[in-house]
N, C-alpha and C positions, 0 to 999 in steps of 0.2 A: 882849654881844649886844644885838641890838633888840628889844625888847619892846614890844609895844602894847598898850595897857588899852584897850578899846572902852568907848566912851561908854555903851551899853547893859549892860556888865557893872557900871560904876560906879553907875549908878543904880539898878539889881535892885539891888545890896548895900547901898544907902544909903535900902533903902525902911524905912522905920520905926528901928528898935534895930539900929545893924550887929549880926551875929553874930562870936562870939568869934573861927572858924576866918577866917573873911574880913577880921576887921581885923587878925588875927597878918600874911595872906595880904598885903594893904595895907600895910602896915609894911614888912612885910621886901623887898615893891617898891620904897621909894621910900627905904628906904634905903638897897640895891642902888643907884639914881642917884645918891643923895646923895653914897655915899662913892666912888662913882667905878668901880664894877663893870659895872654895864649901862646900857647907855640905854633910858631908860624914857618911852615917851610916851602922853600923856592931850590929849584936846581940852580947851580952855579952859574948856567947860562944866563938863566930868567933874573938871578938876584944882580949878575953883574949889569943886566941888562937896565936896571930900575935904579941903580946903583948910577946911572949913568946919565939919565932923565933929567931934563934943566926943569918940567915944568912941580918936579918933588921938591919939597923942603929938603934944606942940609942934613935938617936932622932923619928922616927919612933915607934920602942917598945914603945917609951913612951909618944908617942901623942897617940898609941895603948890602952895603958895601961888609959888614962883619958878617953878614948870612952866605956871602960866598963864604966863608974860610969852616961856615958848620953846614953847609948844603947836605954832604952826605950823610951827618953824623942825625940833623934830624929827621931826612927824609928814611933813615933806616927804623927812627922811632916804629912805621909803619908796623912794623917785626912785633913789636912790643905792646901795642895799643891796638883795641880792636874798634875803636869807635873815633871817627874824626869825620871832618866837614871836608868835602873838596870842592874848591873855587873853580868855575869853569868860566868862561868866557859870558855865553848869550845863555845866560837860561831865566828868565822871565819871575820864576816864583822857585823856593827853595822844592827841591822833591827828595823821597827817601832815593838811594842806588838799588835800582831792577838787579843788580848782581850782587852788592855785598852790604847785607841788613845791618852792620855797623855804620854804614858810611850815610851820609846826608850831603847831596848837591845842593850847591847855592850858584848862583850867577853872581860875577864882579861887581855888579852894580848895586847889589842888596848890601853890601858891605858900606855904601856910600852915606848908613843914618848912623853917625860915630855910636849908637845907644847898642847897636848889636856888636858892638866890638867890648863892650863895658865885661867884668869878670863874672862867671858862670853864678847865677841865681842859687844858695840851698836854702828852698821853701821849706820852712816846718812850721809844729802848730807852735813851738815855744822857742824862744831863742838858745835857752839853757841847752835845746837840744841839738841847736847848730852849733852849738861850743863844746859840745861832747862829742861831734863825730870830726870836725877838724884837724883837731890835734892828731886823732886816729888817723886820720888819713895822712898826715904830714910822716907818720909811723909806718903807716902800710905802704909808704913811696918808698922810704926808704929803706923797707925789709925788702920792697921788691925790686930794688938797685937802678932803679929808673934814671937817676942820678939830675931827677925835676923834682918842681915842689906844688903844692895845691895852689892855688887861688881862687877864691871862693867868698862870695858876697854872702853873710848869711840874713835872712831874711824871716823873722816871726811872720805868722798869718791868721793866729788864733782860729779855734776852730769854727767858728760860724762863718768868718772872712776866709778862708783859705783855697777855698772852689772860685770864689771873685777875682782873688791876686793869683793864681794860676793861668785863669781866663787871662785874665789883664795881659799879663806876661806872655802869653800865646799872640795876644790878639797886636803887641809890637812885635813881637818875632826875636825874643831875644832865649837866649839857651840859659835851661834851669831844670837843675835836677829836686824833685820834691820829695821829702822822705816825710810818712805817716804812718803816729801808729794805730793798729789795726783793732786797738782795745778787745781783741779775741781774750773770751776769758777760758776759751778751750781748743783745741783743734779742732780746725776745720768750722769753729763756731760764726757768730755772723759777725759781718764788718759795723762796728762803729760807725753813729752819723755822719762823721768827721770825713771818713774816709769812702764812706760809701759815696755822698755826695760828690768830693773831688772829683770819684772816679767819674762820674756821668759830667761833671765839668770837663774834664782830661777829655774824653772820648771827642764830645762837643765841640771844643775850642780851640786845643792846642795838636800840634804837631812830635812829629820824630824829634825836634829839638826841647822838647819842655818833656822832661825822664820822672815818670810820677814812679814812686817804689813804697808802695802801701807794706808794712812789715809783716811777717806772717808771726811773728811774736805778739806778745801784749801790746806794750810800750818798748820806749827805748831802753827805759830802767833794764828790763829782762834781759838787755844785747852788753851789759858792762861785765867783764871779766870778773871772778871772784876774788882777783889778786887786785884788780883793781879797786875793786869796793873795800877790801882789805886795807888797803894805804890812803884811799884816800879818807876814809872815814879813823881812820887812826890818827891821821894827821889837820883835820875838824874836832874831832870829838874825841882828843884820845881817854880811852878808856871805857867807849859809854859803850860801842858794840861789838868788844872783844865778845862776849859771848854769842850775838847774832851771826859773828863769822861763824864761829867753830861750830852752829846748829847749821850754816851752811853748807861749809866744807863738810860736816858729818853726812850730809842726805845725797851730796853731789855724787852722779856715780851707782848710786845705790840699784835704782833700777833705770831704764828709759831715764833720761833728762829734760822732754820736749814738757814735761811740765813747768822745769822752771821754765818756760820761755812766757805760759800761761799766768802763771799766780802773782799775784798782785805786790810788788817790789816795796810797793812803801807801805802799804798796810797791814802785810805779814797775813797766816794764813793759819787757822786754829781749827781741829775738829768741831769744836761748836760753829764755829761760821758756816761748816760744812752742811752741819742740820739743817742753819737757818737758810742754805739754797733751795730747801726743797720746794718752797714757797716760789719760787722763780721757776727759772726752765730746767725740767726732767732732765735733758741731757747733761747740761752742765753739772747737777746737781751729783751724777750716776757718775760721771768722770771722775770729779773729783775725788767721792766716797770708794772708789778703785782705787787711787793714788793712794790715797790715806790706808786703803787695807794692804797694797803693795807693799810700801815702807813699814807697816808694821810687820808684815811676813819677812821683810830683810833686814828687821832690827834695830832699824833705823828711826821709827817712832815708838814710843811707850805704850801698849799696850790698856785703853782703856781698867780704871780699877776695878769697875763693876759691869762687869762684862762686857758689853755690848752698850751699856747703856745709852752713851753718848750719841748712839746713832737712833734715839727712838723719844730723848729727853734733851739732850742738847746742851746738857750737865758739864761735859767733857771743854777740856778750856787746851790742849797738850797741842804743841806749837808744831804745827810742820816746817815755817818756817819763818822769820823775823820781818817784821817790814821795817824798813830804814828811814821809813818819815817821808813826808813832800818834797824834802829839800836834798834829799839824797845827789838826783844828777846837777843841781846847782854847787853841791858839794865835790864831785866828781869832776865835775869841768873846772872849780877853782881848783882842784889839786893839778889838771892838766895842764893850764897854761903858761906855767912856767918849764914846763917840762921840754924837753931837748925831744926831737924826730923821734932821735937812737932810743933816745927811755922810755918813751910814748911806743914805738917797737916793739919792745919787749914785753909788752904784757899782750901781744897777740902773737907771739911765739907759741905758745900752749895753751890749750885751756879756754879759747874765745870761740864763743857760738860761733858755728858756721854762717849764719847771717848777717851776723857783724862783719864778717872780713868779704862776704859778699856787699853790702853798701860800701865799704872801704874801696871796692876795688872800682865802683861804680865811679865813684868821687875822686880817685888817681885818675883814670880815662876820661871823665869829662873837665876835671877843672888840672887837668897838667897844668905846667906854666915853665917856664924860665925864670932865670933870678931875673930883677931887673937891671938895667945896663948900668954901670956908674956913668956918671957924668963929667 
C-alpha cells in the first residue's frame, strides 16, 4: 500500500529525544519499504531528516538515507494511486479523510504494533483463489506501467470462518482486501451465505482499512479470460477440452454476455438442467429459459428436435455450455505461476470481464510495493 509520512509528522517526532513508541513506529515504516511490503514516502526533507537520527537503527538511517534520492519520484505515485494511508503526527485512532474517500489517516503511533506494517491481507473463501488473482495482478501492474509489484499475503477463510477472520483482522487494525464470490446464479439474484454473512461482519467490525469486494459474478471461475482457460486447460489436460473451448468461444459474443458471468463454470449448463430449475426459484428458472431461447434465435444453440419438448419433459440434454470440473481454477493458477508479469498481461489485454481488471486494479492500489532492497 502507499503510505505517506507528512513532513510535519516527521519533524513533531524528531523534536528533541524521539520517543520510544515513535521510533518502534519509524522503524517498522521503513522497514516495511525496505523489505518490499509497502511503499513508503517521505519528502527529502523529512527522509534526510530521519536519515540523520542517532536514536534509529543503521539499517533504518539508511534505507532513510536512499528515500532522499526517490522522495519526488514516490511521492508523485500520489498521481497514480487513488488509495493510500497518510501518517500524521497526533491523531489518536485511524479515521477515513473528511476530503478525499481514497485516503485513510492514521497517527505515528499506530504504526508502533510491527503487525500493521506486515503485507496487505487477500481474504478468500479458497486459497486456489488467492493464487488466481496474484499473478493477475503482478499483470495488471505491469500493463499499467506503475513500474511496482504486488505484495500480498494470501489467506484461505473457508466459507463458514470467513466473517470470524475478517472480524479478527479488523479488530487488530491491519489492512486486507477481501474478495468473495457472490454465488449469484443470476443477476441481481440473492447473495450466497458466504457472502452475505461477511457483509454484516464487514459493516460490524471492520474499518476503511479491511476492503471487503463481494463479486457481482458467480464465482471467480466466471472472471478467467477464455484465452486463458484455453492454455491453461490445454496444458493440464491436453486434449480433453478442445471441444468445451470451441462450445465456448462459439456462444461468446453471441448475445449479452453477463450470463457467462452467472452459469456455473465447473458444472456446465444443459437445457435439461434448465427444466429441472423450475423446481427451485421462478425467477432464476425464467432467466435462464430466455438465455437458452436467445442463443438458439442467434444460432448458437441446437434447436430442440422435438419441438419445444425439452421445455415441458426435460428430455433435451444440448449443452449451452461445458463445465470444466472443480479443479478448473487449481488448474489455472498452476499454469499461472510460472508465468512472467508481461505473459500474465497479456491475457487481459482483450477479452477480460470488466470485473476482473476491476479487482486487478483494487489489488495494484492496495498491495503496491517496491522490490525489496538488496543487502
Amino acid at each position: 500500500m502507499l503510505i505517506e509520512v507528512l513532513d510535519d509528522t516527521v519533524q513533531a517526532a524528531c523534536l528533541g529525544t524521539m520517543r520510544d513508541r515513535h521510533v518502534q513506529a519509524v522503524e517498522n515504516l521503513l522497514r516495511a519499504h525496505r523489505e518490499g511490503r509497502h511503499i513508503v514516502c517521505v519528502g527529502h526533507r523529512a527522509a534526510r531528516t530521519l536519515s540523520e537520527r542517532t536514536e534509529l537503527s543503521t539499517v533504518a538511517t539508511g534505507t532513510a538515507t536512499r528515500l532522499v534520492s526517490t522522495a519526488s519520484e514516490l511521492l508523485g505515485l500520489k498521481r497514480e494511486i487513488d488509495s493510500r494511508i497518510v501518517v500524521e503526527f497526533n491523531l489518536p485512532d485511524p479515521a477515513p479523510s473528511t476530503v478525499d474517500p481514497g485516503v485513510m489517516r492514521t497517527g505515528l503511533e499506530w504504526w508502533a504494533e510491527s503487525h500493521r506494517s506486515h503485507e496487505v491481507t487477500l481474504l478468500v473463501e479458497n486459497l486456489a483463489d488467492g493464487r488466481f488473482y496474484i499473478p493477475l495482478a503482478e499483470g495488471r501492474m505491469y500493463n499499467r506501467k506503475l513500474g511496482y509489484r504486488v505484495a500480498i499475503h494470501p489467506q484461505g477463510g473457508g466459507g463458514s470462518t470467513i466473517g470470524a477472520e475478517l472480524t479478527e483482522i479488523g479488530r487488530r487494525g491491519e489492512p486486507c482486501v477481501c474478495v468473495l464470490d457472490s454465488d449469484r446464479s443470476r443477476p441481481a439474484g440473492p447473495l450466497g451465505d458466504t457472502a452475505r454473512h461477511a457483509e454484516a461482519d464487514h459493516r460490524r467490525n471492520c474499518s476503511w482499512l479491511q476492503r471487503l469486494v463481494v463479486l457481482r459474478a458467480r464465482e471467480a471461475e466466471n472472471l478467467v479470460p477464455v484465452r486463458l482457460i484455453s492454455d491453461a486447460m490445454a496444458s493440464k489436460c491436453p486434449g480433453q477440452y478442445g471441444p468445451a473451448i470451441a462450445r465456448r468461444q462459439h456462444v461468446e459474443g453471441a448475445i449479452n454476455d453477463e450470463w457467462l458471468l452467472h452459469v456455473d463454470m465447473k458444472a456446465g449448463l444443459t437445457r435439461q438442467e434448465i427444466h429441472r430449475m423450475a423446481s427451485g426459484d421462478a425467477e432464476t428458472h425464467q432467466y435462464w429459459q430466455a438465455v437458452a431461447a436467445s442463443l438458439t434465435a442467434a444460432s448458437r444453440l441446437q434447436p430442440c428436435s422435438n419441438g419445444n419438448a425439452c421445455d415441458t419433459c426435460g428430455a433435451c440434454s444440448h449443452v449451452l455450455i461445458d463445465g470444466f470440473g472443480g479443479n478448473m481454477l487449481d488448474h489455472v493458477r498452476g499454469f499461472l505461476q510460472p508465468t512472467s508479469a508481461c505473459k500474465c498481461g497479456e491475457y487481459l489485454v482483450s477479452e477480460s470481464p470488466e470485473e476482473l481488471l476491476e479487482i486487478l486494479d483494487v489489488l495494484c492500489e492496495w498491495c503496491c510495493a517496491p522490490r525489496p532492497f538488496r543487502t
